[in-house]
C-alpha positions as CSV (number, residue, x, y, z in Angstrom):
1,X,-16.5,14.8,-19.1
2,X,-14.5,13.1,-16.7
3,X,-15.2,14.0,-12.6
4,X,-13.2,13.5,-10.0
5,X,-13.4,14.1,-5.9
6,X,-10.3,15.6,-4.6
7,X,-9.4,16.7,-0.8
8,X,-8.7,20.4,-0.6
9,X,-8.1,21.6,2.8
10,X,-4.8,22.6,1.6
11,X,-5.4,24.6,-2.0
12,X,-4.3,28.0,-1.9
13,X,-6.8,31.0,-2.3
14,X,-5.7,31.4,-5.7
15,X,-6.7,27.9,-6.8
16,X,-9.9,28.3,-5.5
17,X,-10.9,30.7,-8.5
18,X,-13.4,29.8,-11.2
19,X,-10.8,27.7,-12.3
20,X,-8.6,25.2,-10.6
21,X,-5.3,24.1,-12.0
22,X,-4.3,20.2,-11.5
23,X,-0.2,20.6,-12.7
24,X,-0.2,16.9,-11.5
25,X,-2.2,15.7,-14.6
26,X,-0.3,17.8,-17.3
27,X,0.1,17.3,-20.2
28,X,-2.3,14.5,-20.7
29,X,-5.3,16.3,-18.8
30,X,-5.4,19.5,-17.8
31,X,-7.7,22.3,-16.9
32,X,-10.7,21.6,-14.4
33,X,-13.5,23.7,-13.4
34,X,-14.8,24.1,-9.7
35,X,-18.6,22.9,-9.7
36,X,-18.9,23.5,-5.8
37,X,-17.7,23.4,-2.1
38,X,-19.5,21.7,0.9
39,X,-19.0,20.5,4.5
40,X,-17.8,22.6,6.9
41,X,-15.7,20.7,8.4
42,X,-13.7,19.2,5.4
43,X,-13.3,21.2,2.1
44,X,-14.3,19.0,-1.2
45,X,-13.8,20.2,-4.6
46,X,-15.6,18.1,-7.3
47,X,-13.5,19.3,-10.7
48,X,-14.8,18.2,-14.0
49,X,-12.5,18.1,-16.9
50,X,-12.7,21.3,-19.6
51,X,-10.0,20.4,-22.1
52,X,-6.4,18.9,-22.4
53,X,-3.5,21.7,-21.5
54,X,0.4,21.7,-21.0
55,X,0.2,23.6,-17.4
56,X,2.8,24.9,-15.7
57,X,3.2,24.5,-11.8
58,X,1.2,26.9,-10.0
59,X,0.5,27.8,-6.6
60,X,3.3,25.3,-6.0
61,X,5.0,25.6,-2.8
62,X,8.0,22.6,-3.2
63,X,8.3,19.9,-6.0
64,X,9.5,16.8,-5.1
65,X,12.9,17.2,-6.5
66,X,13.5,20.2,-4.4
67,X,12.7,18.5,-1.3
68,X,15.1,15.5,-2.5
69,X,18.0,18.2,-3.0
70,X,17.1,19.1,0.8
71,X,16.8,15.9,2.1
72,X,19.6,14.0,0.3
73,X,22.6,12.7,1.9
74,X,25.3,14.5,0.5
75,X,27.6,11.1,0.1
76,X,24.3,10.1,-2.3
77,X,23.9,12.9,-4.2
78,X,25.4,11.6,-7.2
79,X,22.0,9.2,-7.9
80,X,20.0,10.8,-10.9
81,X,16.3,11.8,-11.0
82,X,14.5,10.4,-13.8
83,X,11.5,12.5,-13.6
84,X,8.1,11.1,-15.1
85,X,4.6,12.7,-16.3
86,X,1.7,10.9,-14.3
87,X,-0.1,10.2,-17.4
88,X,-3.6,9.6,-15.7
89,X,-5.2,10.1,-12.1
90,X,-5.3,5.9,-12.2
91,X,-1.8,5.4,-12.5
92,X,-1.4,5.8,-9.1
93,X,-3.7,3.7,-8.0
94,X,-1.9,-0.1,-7.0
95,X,1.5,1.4,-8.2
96,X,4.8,2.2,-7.1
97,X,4.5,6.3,-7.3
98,X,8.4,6.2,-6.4
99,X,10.9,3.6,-7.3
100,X,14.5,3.0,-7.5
101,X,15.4,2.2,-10.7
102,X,18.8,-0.4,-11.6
103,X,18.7,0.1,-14.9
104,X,17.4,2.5,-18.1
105,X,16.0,0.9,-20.7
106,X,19.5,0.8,-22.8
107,X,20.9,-0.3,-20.4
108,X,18.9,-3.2,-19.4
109,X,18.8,-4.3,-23.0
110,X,22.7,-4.2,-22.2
111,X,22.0,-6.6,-19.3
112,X,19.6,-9.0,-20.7
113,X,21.6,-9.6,-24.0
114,X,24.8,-10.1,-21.4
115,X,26.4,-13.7,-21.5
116,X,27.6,-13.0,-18.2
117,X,24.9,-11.3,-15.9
118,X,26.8,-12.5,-13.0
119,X,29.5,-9.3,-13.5
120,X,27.2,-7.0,-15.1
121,X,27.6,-3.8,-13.9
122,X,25.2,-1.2,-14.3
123,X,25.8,2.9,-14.7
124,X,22.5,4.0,-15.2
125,X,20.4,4.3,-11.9
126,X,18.5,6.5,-11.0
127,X,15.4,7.3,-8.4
128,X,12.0,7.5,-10.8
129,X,9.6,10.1,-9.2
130,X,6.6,12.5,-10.3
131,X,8.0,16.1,-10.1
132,X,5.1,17.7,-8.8
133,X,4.2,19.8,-5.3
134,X,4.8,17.7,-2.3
135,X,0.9,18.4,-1.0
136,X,-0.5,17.4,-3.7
137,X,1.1,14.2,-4.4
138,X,0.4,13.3,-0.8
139,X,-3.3,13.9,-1.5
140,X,-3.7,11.8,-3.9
141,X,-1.4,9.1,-2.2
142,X,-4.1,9.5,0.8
143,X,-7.5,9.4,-1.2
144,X,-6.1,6.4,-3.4
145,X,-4.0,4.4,-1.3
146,X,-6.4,1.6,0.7
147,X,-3.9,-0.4,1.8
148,X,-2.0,0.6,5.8
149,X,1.2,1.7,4.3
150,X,0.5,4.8,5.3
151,X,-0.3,4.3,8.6
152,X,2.2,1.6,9.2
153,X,5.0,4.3,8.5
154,X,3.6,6.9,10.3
155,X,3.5,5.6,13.3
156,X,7.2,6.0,13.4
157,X,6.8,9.5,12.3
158,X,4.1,10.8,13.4
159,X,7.1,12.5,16.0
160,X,8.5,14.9,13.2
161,X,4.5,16.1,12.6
162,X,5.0,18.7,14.8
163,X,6.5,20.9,13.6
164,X,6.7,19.5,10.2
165,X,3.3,18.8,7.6
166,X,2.6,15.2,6.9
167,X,3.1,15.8,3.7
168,X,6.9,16.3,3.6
169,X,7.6,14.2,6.7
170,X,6.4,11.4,4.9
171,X,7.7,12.5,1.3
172,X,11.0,12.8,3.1
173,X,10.3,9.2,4.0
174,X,9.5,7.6,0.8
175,X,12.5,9.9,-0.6
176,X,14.5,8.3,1.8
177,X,13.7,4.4,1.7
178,X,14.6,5.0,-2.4
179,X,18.2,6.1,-1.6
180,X,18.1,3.7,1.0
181,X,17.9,1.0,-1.9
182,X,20.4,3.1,-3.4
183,X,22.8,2.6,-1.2
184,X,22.0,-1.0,-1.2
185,X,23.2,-1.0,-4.6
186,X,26.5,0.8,-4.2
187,X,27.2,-1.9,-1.2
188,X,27.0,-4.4,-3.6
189,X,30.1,-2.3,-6.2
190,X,26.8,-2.0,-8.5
191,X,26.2,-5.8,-9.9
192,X,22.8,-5.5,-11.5
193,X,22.4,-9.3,-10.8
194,X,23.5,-9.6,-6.8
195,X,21.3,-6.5,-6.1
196,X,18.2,-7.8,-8.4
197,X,18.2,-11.0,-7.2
198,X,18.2,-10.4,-3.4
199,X,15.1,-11.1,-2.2
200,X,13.6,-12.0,-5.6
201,X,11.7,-14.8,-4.7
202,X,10.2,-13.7,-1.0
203,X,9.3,-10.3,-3.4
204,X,7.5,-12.7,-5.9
205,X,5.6,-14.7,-3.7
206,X,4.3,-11.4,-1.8
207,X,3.7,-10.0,-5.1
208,X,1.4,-13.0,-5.9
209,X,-0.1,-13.3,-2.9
210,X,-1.5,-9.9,-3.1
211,X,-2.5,-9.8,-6.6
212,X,-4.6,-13.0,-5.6
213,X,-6.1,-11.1,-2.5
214,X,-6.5,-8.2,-5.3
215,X,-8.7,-10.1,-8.0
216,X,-10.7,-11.8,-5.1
217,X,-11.6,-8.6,-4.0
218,X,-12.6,-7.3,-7.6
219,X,-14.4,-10.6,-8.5
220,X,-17.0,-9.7,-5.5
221,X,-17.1,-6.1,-6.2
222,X,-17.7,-7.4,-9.7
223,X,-21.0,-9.2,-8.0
224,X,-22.4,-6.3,-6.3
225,X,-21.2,-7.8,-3.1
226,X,-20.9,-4.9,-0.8
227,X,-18.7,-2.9,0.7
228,X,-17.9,-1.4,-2.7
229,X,-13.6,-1.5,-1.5
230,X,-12.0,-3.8,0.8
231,X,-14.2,-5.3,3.8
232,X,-12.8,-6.6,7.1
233,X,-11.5,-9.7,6.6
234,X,-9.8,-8.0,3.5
235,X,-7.9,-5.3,4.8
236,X,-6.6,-7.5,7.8
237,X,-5.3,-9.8,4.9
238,X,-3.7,-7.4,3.2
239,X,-2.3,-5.7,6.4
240,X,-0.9,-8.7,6.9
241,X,1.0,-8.7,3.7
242,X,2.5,-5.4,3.8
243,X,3.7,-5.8,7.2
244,X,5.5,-9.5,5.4
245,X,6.6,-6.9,2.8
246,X,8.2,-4.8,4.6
247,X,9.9,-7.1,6.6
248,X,11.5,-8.9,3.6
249,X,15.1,-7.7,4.2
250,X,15.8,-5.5,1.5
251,X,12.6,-3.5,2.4
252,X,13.0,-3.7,6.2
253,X,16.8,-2.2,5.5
254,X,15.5,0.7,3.2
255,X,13.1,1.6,6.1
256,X,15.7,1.2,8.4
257,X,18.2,3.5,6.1
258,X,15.4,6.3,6.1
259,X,14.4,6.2,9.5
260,X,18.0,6.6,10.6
261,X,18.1,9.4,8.3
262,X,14.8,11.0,8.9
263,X,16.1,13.7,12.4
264,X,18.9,15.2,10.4
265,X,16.3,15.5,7.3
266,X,13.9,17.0,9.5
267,X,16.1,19.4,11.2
268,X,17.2,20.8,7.3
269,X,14.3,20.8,6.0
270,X,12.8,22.6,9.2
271,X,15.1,25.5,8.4
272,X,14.0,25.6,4.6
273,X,10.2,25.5,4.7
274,X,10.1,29.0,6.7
275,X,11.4,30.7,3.8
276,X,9.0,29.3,1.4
């Protein structure tokens, strides 16, 4: 038995039978069972897993594919989806739950057998996302997520919240910034090597620095050292290196890209979710 704490403010009547399906984990787990629901205030449902189960998508209001078909930019609709199965609860946790992708895996075997990288071009992208309902993948980005990404991002669109649920404003957003890099990639007539070494070493040393800041934080967890997650000084630390993150260009132009985008997003997708 496995148990797991999710947020359910937003779980439809239906899913709050005997039995709650979690399409998010198919096919690897599956079915869970509804132990109990407390706090007034703020809905918990503690699920414990029953058995493994293909599941279809129930109770599912948009999938993240159908928002992208809303939201894209119709000169960027020719980018493919490469649509994955979250194999575990865990792989979200310190990942990228959304990525554009340069290269498939023939492809890059292409690339990295090339004698001449510096003309490679590549044929193959595509924008790697988990095809699942748009509330629940924001959930779980929310209840795993301890770094200010989130926050960071909604401050510039907390605006659209309105009239809009978090959820897909910030979707949209993530959605967005992907095809941003996209379009990054087109700039550059598609050369796998101009467009994967921009900004490869300021992406390194950020990705080193935080992995450092990382295993600090586990080795004192690992000593009983409370808080049991980051303290203070941590989460300044690592505020600090998102915000240098996300103002390494080709990041700060992929925000930029989305944000520009987001109002005519908005204003489409405003016009869809009625009819849902």
């Amino acid at each position: 038995m496995w148990e797991r704490k999710f947020i359910a403010n937003t779980l439809s009547a239906a899913q709050k039978e005997s039995f709650i399906h979690v399409p998010y984990l198919a096919p690897y787990y599956g079915r869970y069972r509804l132990l109990f629901i407390k706090n007034n205030h703020l809905h918990y449902f503690y699920i414990v897993l029953d058995y493994p189960h293909l599941l279809e998508m129930e109770n599912c209001i948009m999938r993240i594919s159908e928002l992208f078909e809303i939201i894209c930019p119709a000169d960027l609709k020719g980018i493919q989806l490469d649509i994955k199965t979250i194999p575990d609860i865990e792989s979200l946790n310190g990942t990228h739950p959304m990525s554009f992708s340069v290269l498939n895996a023939g492809e890059r075997k292409l690339y990295e057998e090339s004698q001449n990288k510096e003309s490679f071009i590549g044929s193959t992208e595509s924008i790697i996302i988990y095809d699942v309902d748009v509330e629940d993948f924001y959930s779980i980005l929310i209840a795993k997520d301890e770094s200010p990404t989130h926050d960071l991002v909604m401050k510039k669109l907390r605006k659209y919240c309105n009239s809009i649920p978090a959820a897909y404003v910030y979707i949209s957003h993530m959605l967005l910034h992907e095809l941003g890099h996209y379009n990054q990639y087109l700039d550059r007539g598609k050369n796998v090597s101009s467009y994967m070494n921009w900004c490869l070493e300021e992406e390194k040393n950020n990705a080193i620095n935080h992995q450092i800041l990382m295993e600090q934080v586990q080795q004192r967890i690992n000593q009983f050292i409370p808080p049991f997650k980051l303290n203070k000084s941590e989460k300044i630390k690592l505020e600090s290196l998102i915000r240098e993150y996300r103002n390494i260009p080709k990041e700060k132009d992929a925000d930029n890209f989305s944000y520009s985008h987001m109002k005519q997003a908005m204003d489409i997708l405003s016009r869809k979710l009625p009819a849902i």
